[in-house]
N, C-alpha and C positions, 0 to 999 in steps of 0.2 A: 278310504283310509282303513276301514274297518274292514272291509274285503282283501285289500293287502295285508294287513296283519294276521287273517286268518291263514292265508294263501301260506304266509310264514309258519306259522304255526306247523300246518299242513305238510309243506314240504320244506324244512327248512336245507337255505344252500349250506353243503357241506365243507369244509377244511379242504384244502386241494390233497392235501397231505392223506385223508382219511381211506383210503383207497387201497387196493392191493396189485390191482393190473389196469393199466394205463393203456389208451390206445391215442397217438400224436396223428392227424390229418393232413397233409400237405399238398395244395394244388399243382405246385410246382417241386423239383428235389431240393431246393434249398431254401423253402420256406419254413421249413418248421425248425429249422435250426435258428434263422431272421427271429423268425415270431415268438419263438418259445423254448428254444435249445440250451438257455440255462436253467430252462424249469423241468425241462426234459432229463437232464446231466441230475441235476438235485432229486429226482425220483429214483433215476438209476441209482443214484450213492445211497440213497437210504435203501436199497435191496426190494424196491418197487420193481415189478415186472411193465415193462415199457416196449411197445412193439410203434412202427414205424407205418403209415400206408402213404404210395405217392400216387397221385390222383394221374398228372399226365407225364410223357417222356420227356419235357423240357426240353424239346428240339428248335423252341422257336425261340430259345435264349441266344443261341448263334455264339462262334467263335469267329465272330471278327469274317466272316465266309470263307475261312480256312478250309470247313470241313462240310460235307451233306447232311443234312437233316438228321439222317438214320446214323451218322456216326457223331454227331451232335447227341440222341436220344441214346448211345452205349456210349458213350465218355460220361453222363451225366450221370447214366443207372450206376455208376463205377465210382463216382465219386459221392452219389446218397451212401451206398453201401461202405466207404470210408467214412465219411461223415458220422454215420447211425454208430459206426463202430467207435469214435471217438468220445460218441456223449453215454453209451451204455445198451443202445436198443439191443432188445433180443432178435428181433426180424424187423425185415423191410419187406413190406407187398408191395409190389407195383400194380397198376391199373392200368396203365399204358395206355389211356386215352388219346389224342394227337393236342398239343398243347397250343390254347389256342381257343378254346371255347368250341369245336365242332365237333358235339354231340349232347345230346338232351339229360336236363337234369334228374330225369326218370331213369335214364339207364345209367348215373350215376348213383343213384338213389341206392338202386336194386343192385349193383356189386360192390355197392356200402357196410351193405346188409348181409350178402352174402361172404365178404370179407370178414366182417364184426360176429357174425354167427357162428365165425367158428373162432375166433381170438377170444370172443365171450370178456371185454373190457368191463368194469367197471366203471370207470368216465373215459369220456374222451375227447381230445382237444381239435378245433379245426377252427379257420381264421372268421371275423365276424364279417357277416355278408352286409350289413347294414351302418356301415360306417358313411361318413358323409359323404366321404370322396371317391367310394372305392368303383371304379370303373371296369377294373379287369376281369371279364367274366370268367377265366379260369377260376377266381378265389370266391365270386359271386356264387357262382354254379355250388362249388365242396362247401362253402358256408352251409346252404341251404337244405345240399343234400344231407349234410352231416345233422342236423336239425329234423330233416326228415327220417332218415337210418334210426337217431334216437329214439323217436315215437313210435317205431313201427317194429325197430327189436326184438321188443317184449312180446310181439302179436302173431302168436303161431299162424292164424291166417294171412296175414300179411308178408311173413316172412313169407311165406309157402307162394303165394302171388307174384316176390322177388325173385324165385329161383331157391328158396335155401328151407334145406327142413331144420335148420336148428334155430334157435332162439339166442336173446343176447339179454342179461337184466342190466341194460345202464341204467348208470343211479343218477350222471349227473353230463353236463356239455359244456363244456369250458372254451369262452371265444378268444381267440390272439389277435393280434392286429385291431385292438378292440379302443374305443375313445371314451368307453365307459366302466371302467373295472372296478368288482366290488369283492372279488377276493384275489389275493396276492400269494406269491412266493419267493422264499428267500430266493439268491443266486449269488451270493456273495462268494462261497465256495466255489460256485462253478462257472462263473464269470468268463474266467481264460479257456476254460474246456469250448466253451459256446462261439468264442472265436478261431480256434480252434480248426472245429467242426465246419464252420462255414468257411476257412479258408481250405478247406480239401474240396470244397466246390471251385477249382482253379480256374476250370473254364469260365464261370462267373465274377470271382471274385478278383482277378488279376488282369479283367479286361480295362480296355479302357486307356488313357494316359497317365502316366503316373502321377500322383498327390488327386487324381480325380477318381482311381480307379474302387469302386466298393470294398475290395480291404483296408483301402488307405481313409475311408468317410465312417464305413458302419462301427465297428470298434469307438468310434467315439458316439454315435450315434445310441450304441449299444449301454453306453457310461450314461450316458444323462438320459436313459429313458429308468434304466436301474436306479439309480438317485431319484428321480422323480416318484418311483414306482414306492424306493426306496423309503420316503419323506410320509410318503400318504398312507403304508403302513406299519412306520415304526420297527423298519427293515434295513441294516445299511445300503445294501443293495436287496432287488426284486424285480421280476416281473408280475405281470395284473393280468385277468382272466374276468369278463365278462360271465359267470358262471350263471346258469339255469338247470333246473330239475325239469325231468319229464314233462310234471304237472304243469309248469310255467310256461309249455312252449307249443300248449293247445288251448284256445278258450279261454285264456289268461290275459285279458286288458291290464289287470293290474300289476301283472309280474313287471318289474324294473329292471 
């Protein structure tokens, strides 16, 4: 207890808000709009600088086998970049990994780092690798890496071992997809942008039969996690961000 409260002391977690440039993580192109795209929308409108990174080409999402892989992975890049443009982002990077978990979380790591070194983010968001259920090594993998990118940022040697001679000072890591959140943001405002954004993921969002397809389930999905999020901070609407400091995410038994 007394080691926890110091650890606070020490690093205390920030306001999501307190920030100037934002960087969103997404293992797939339409997660980060899922996980956090009305918190993303509500940074853009307060005149936050918000940039975009997609981890893989989302070609194993499939249209229905309409189309090949490689034009599954350029219909998707097409529709992140409407998406990003819908909630505020200033850029989108892609990673173009093959989606799908084949490739190692070290060379995720290291064009994390190299991506982040030169965006120079102040926090940055990517989904929680350690939730109970979460199986899909796509979001396992950028949880982790995005965890590791943070710690290693700061460290001109480290960076330099990545590939990248610049540096990054994240202040703070804020997880989505998280079962444990202890800071919040409004989304009351940007509620509709958020749906929005993830129906220009068409190839995603319109698959399926109708009344079962993802635009016709998440939209309300999106409502009662806002309300909930909503209730627990004295928010009408919000989403929640597992958030951690540098300091918390080495050596730290204590951090929560």
């Amino acid at each position: 207890m007394i080691n926890a409260l110091l650890l606070h002391i020490l690093s205390p977690r920030p306001k999501l808000t307190a920030f100037s440039r934002y960087v969103f993580i997404g293992p797939h192109p339409d997660d980060i709009e899922i996980g956090a795209g009305g918190a993303a929308a509500a940074l853009c409108a307060m005149g936050k600088e918000v940039h975009f990174i997609i981890v893989t080409d989302g070609r194993g999402g499939g249209t229905d086998g309409i189309e090949t892989p490689d034009r599954v992975a350029e219909i998707r890049r097409a529709e992140s970049l409407a998406a990003a443009k819908i909630l505020g982002a200033r850029s989108v990077v892609f990673l173009d990994f093959f989606d799908g978990g084949d490739y190692s979380e070290y060379e995720l790591t290291a064009r994390l780092c190299a991506a982040l070194g030169k965006l120079k983010p102040d926090m940055i968001f990517a989904p929680d690798p350690k939730i109970k259920n979460e199986c899909h090594p796509d979001h396992i993998k950028c949880g982790n890496a995005a965890g590791a990118a943070t710690l290693f940022a700061g460290l001109k040697g480290s960076m330099q071992a990545f590939g990248s001679e610049e540096t990054a000072d994240i202040k703070a890591l804020g997880y989505y997809y998280t079962d444990k959140p202890n800071r919040f943001i409004s989304v009351r405002k940007t509620f509709k942008k958020q749906i929005e954004a993830f129906a220009a993921h068409k190839s995603q969002a319109l698959a399926g039969e109708k009344g079962r397809r993802p635009i016709d389930v998440l939209p309300l999905y999106f409502t009662f996690r806002g309300i909930k999020f909503g209730l627990r901070s004295l928010k009408l609407r919000a989403e929640g961000f597992r958030v951690v400091t540098p300091l918390e995410i080495h050596c730290c038994p204590e951090s929560r």
